[in-house]
C-alpha positions as CSV (number, residue, x, y, z in Angstrom):
1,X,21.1,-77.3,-17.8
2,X,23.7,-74.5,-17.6
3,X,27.4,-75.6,-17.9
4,X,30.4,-74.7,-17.3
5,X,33.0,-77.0,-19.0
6,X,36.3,-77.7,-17.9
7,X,39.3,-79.6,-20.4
8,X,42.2,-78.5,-22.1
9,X,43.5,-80.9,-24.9
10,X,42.7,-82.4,-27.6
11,X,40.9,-85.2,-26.1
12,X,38.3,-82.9,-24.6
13,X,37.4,-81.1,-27.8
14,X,35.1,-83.7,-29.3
15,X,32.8,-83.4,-25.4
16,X,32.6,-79.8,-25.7
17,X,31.8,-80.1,-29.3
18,X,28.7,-82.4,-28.4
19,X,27.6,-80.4,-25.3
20,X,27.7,-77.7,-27.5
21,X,25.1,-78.9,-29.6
22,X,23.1,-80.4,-27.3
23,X,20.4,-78.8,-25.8
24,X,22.5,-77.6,-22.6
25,X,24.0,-74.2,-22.4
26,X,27.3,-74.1,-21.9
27,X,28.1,-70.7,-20.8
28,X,31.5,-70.6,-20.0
29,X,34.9,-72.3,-20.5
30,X,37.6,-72.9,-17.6
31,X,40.9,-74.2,-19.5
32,X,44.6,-74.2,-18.9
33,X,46.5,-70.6,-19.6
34,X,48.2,-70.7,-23.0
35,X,51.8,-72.0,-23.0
36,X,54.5,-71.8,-25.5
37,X,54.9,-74.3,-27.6
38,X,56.7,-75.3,-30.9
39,X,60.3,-74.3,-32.6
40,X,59.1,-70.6,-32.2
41,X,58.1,-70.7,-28.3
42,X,55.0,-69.3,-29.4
43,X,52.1,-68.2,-27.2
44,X,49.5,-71.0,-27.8
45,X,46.2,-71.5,-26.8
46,X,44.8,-74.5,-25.9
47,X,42.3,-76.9,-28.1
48,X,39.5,-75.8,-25.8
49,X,40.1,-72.5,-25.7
50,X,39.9,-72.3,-29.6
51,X,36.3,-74.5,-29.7
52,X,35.1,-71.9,-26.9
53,X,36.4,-68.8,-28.9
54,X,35.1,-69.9,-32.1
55,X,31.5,-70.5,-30.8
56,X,31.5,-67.0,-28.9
57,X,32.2,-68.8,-25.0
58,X,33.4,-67.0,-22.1
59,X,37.2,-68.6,-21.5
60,X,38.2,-68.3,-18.1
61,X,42.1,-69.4,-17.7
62,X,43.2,-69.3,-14.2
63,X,46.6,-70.3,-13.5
64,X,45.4,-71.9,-10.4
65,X,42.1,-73.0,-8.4
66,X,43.3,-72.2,-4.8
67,X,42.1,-70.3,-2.4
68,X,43.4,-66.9,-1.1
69,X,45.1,-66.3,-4.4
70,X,44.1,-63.5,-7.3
71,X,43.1,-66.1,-9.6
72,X,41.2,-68.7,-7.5
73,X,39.7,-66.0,-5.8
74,X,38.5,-64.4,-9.5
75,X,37.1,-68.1,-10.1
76,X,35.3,-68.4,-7.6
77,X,33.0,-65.0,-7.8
78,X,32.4,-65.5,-11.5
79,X,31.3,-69.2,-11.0
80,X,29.1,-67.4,-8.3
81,X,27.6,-65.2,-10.6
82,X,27.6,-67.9,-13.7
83,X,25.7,-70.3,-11.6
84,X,26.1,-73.4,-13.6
85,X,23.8,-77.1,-12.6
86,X,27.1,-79.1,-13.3
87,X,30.3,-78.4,-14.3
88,X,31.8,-81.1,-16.5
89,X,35.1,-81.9,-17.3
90,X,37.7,-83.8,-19.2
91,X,41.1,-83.8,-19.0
92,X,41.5,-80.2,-17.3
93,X,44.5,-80.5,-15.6
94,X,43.9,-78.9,-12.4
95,X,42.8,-79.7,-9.1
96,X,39.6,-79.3,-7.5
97,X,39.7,-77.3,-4.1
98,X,37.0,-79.2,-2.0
99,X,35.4,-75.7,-1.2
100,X,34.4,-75.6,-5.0
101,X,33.0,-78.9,-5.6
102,X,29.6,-78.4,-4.6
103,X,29.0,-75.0,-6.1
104,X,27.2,-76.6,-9.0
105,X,23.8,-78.5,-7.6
106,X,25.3,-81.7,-9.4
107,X,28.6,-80.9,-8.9
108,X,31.8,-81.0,-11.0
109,X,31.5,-84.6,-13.2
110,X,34.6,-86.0,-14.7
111,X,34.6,-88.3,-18.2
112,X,37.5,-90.5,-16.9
113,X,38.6,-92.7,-19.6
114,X,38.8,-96.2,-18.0
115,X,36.0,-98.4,-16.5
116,X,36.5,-97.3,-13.0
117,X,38.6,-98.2,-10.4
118,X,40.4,-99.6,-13.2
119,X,43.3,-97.3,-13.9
120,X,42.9,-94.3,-11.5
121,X,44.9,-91.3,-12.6
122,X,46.3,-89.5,-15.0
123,X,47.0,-92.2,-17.9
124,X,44.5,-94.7,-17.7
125,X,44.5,-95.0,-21.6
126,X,48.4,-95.7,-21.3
127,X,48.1,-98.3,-18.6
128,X,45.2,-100.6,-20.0
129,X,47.4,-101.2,-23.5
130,X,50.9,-101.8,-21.4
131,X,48.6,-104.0,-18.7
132,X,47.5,-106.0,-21.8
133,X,43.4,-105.3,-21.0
134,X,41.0,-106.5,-23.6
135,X,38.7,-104.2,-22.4
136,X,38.6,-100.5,-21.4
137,X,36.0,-97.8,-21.6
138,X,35.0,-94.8,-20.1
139,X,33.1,-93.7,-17.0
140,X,31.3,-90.3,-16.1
141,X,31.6,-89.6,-12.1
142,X,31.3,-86.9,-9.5
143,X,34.8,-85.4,-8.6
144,X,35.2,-85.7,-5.1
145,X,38.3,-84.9,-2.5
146,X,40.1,-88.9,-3.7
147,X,41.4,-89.6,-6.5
148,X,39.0,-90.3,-8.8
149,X,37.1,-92.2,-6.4
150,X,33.5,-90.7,-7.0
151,X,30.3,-92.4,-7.3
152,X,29.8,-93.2,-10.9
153,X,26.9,-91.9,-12.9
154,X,27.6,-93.8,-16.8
155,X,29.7,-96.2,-18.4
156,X,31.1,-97.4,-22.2
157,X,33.0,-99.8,-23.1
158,X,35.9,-100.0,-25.8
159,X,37.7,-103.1,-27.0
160,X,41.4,-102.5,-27.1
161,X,42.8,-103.6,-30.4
162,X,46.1,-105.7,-31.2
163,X,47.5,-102.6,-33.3
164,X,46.4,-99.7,-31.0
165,X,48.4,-97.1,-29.7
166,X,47.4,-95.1,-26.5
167,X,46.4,-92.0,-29.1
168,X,44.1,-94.5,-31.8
169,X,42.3,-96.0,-28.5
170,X,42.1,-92.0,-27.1
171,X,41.0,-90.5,-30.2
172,X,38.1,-93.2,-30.5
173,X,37.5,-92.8,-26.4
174,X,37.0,-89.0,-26.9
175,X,34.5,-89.3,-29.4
176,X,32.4,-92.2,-27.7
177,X,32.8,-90.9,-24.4
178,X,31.9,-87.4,-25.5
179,X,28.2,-88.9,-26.0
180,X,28.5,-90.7,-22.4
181,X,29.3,-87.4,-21.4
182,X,26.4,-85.7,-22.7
183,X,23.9,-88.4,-21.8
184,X,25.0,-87.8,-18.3
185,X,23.8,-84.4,-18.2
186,X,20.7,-85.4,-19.4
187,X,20.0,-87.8,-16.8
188,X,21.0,-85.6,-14.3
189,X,18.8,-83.0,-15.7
190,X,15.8,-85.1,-15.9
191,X,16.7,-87.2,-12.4
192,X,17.2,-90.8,-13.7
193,X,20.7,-90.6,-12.6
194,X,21.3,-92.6,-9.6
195,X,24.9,-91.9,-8.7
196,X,26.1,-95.9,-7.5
197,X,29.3,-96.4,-5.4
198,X,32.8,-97.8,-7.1
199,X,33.0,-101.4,-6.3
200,X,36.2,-103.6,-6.6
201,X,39.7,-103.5,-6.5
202,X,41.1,-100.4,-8.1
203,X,44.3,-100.0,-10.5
204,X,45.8,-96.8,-10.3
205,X,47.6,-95.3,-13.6
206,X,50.5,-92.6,-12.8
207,X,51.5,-89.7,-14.8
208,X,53.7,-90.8,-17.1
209,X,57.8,-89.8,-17.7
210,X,60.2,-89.9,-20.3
211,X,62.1,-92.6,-18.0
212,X,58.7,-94.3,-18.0
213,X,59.1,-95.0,-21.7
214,X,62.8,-96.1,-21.8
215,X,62.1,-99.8,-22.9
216,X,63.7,-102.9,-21.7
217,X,64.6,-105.3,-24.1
218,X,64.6,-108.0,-21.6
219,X,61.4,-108.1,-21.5
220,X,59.6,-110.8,-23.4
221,X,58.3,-109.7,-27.2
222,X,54.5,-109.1,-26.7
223,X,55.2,-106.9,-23.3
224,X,58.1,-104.9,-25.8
225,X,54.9,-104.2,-28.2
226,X,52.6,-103.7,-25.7
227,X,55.0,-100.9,-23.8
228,X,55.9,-99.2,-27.0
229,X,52.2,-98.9,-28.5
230,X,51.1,-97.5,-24.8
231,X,53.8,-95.0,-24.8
232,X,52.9,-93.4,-28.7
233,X,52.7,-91.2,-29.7
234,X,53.7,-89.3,-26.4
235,X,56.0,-89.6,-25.2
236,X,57.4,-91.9,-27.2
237,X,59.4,-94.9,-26.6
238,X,62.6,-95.0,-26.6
239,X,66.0,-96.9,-26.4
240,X,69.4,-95.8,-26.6
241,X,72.5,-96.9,-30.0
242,X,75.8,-96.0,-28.4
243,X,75.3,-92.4,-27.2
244,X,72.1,-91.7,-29.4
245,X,68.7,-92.0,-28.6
246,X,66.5,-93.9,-30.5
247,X,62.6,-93.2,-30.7
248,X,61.3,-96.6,-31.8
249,X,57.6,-96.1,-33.3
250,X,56.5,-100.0,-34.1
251,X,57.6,-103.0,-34.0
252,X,56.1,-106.6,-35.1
253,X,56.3,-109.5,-32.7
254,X,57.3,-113.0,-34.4
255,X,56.3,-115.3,-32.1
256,X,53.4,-116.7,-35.2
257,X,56.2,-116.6,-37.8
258,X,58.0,-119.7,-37.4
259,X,59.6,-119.8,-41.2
260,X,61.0,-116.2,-40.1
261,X,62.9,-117.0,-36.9
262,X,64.6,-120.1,-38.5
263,X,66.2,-117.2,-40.8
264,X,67.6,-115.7,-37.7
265,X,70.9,-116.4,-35.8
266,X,70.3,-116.2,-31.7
267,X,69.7,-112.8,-30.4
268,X,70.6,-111.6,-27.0
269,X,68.3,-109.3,-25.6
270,X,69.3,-105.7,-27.0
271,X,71.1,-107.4,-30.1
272,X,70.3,-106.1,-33.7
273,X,70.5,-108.6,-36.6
274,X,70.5,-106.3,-39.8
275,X,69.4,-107.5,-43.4
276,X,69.0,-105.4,-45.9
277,X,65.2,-106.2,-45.7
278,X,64.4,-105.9,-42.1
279,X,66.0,-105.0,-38.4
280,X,65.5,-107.9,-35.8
281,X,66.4,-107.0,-32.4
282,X,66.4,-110.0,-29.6
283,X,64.0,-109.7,-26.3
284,X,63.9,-112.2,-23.4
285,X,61.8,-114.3,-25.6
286,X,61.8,-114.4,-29.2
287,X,63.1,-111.6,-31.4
288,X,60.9,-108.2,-32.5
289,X,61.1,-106.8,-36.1
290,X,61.5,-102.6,-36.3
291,X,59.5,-101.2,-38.5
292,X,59.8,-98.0,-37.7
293,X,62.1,-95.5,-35.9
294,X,63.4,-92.2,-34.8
295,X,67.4,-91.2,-34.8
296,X,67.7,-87.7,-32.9
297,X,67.4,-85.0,-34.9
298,X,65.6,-86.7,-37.6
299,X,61.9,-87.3,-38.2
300,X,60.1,-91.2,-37.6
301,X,61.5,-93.6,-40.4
302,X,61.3,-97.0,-41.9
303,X,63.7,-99.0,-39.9
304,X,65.0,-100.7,-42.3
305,X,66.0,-98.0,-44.1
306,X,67.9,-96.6,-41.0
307,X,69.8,-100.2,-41.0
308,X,71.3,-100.2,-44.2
309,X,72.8,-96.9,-43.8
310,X,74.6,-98.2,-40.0
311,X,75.2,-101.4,-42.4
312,X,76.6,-99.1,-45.3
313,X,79.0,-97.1,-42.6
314,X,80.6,-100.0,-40.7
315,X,83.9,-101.4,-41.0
316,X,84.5,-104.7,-40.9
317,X,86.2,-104.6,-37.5
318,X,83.2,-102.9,-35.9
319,X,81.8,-104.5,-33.0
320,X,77.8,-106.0,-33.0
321,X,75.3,-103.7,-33.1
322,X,73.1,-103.2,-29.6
323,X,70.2,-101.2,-28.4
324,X,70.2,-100.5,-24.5
C-alpha cells in the first residue's frame, strides 16, 4: 500500500523503520516542525524527520492541521495529490480534523500503546506502571472524532516488569508494536482485517505535568516506587530539601527486608535517616532506600553519596533532615 506516516519522537522511529522496509511504500512523512532544544536553543529536527531525510522521504511539517489556515490548507492538497491507502501514526502530536480522516481508503490508524480502553490518552505507558498493571500492550485502531475510541484492528501484549520505568517498558513497546503496526497494514491490504468495536470499561491516561510528578511521601512504599518508575525518565520525579528540588531516580522498597528495618529508628513520612552506607526516607508504610538522586544543578547521583556530604556539612544543632 502507499503510506503516509505520521509520529514525531523517538518512540515512533522504530514503526517507520519497519514500514520502511516492508513491502509498503511510504511516500511521505507528516511530523512536528523542529523546535529548539538543548543549552544552545538550537533548531532541532525531530527523530522522524531525521529517519525520513536519511532514506530520501518527503517531510511535510505543518504547524497545524486545521482548516482555513496556510498550513492545513497546504496539507490537505498534497495528501490529495499523494493519495495514500492509510496513513499511520504514532505518537504525532496533532489532532486529526474530522474532514481529513477519511482521505485515506483505510483511514488514519493509530499504534496506541495500551490494550485499549485501558489508558486512553496521552500517557498510557505512564499510567499502567503508577496503576500497578501486570499487563499492558499495544493496540492498532482507526482514529476517529473520540478519543481514541476507534474500532480496533491488532493487539500485543507486554508484561510490565518490577524494575521498569515508563521509558524501558516504551523502548520495548516501540519495537514490538512497530511489527503490530506493520502487520496491520498488511491485513488491511490483503482484507483480513475486521475492524471490532472497543468493549469494556475504559481508563483514561492524561498528559502528564511537572506537578504530576511531585511525590507524596505519604503514600505507602510500593505506590512511592511505582510513581517514581512511571514518571522516568520524563519528567522526572521529584521532591523538594528545604528550598531545593530534588530529582529522585530510584528507590528500593524494604517491605522483604526484615533484618534491614530492625536497623532503622521510626520514620515519619518525609523523614531521612542517613548512614554513611544508605539514605532511608519514611513513607506511610515502611521506609524506601534512595539509590539514586538529582540536586539542582547537578547531574543523577548515588544517593548515598549525596548523604554523606549533607552529613559531612551539618552542625550538630541542625534540625532532622526532611523531604516534602
Amino acid at each position: 500500500m502507499k503510506l503516509v506516516f505520521a509520529g514525531t519522537p523517538e518512540p515512533a522511529v522504530p514503526a517507520l523503520e519497519a514500514l520502511i522496509a516492508s513491502d509498503h511504500d511510504v511516500v511521505a512523512v507528516i511530523t512536528r516542525p523542529d523546535a529548539r532544544k538543548g543549552r544552545g536553543r538550537k533548531m532541532v529536527p525531530s527523530p522522524v524527520k531525521e529517519v525520513a531525510l536519511a532514506h530520501g522521504i518527503e517531510v511535510l511539517t505543518p504547524t497545524t492541521l486545521k482548516a482555513d489556515t496556510e498550513d492545513g490548507d497546504a496539507i490537505r492538497a498534497r495528501l490529495r495529490e499523494l493519495a495514500p491507502d492509510a496513513i499511520p501514526v504514532v505518537a504525532y502530536g496533532n489532532l486529526v480534523p474530522k474532514d481529513l480522516l477519511d482521505i485515506a481508503a483505510h483511514g488514519w490508524v493509530n499504534l496506541h500503546f495500551s490494550l485499549l480502553p485501558a489508558w486512553r490518552g496521552a500517557a498510557p505507558v505512564q499510567a499502567a506502571i503508577n496503576a500497578g498493571d501486570d499487563i499492558t500492550g499495544a493496540t492498532t485502531f482507526r482514529i476517529e472524532e473520540g478519543l481514541d475510541t476507534g474500532p480496533i484492528l491488532g493487539t500485543m501484549t507486554e508484561t510490565i516488569q518490577t524494575v521498569d520505568t515508563a521509558g524501558s517498558l516504551l523502548e520495548r513497546l516501540s519495537r514490538s508494536g512497530a511489527h503490530l503496526l506493520q502487520a496491520t497494514m498488511d491485513g488491511l491490504e490483503s482484507g483480513e482485517i475486521v475492524p471490532q468495536p472497543q468493549h469494556g470499561e475504559p481508563t483514561y491516561a492524561p498528559k502528564i505535568t511537572t506537578e504530576d510528578a511531585r511525590i507524596s511521601w505519604t503514600q505507602p512504599d510500593f505506590a512511592i516506587d511505582r510513581h517514581i518508575r512511571a514518571h522516568s525518565p520524563f519528567p522526572g520525579a521529584w521532591t523538594m530539601h528545604g528550598d531545593d528540588r530534588v530529582k529522585i531516580g530510584k528507590v528500593s522498597p524494604l517491605h522483604a527486608a526484615a533484618e534491614a528495618l530492625g536497623e532503622l529508628p521510626h520514620l515519619e513520612p518525609g523523614q531521612l535517616h542517613i548512614t554513611k552506607k544508605a539514605v532511608y526516607i519514611g513513607t506511610a508504610s515502611n521506609p524506601v532506600r534512595i539509590d539514586e538522586l538529582q540536586p539542582v544543578g547537578k547531574k543523577m547521583m548515588n544517593a548515598a553519596d549525596w548523604g554523606r556530604g549533607i552529613n559531612a556539612n551539618k552542625s550538630e544543632h541542625d534540625n532532622e533532615e526532611y523531604f516534602s
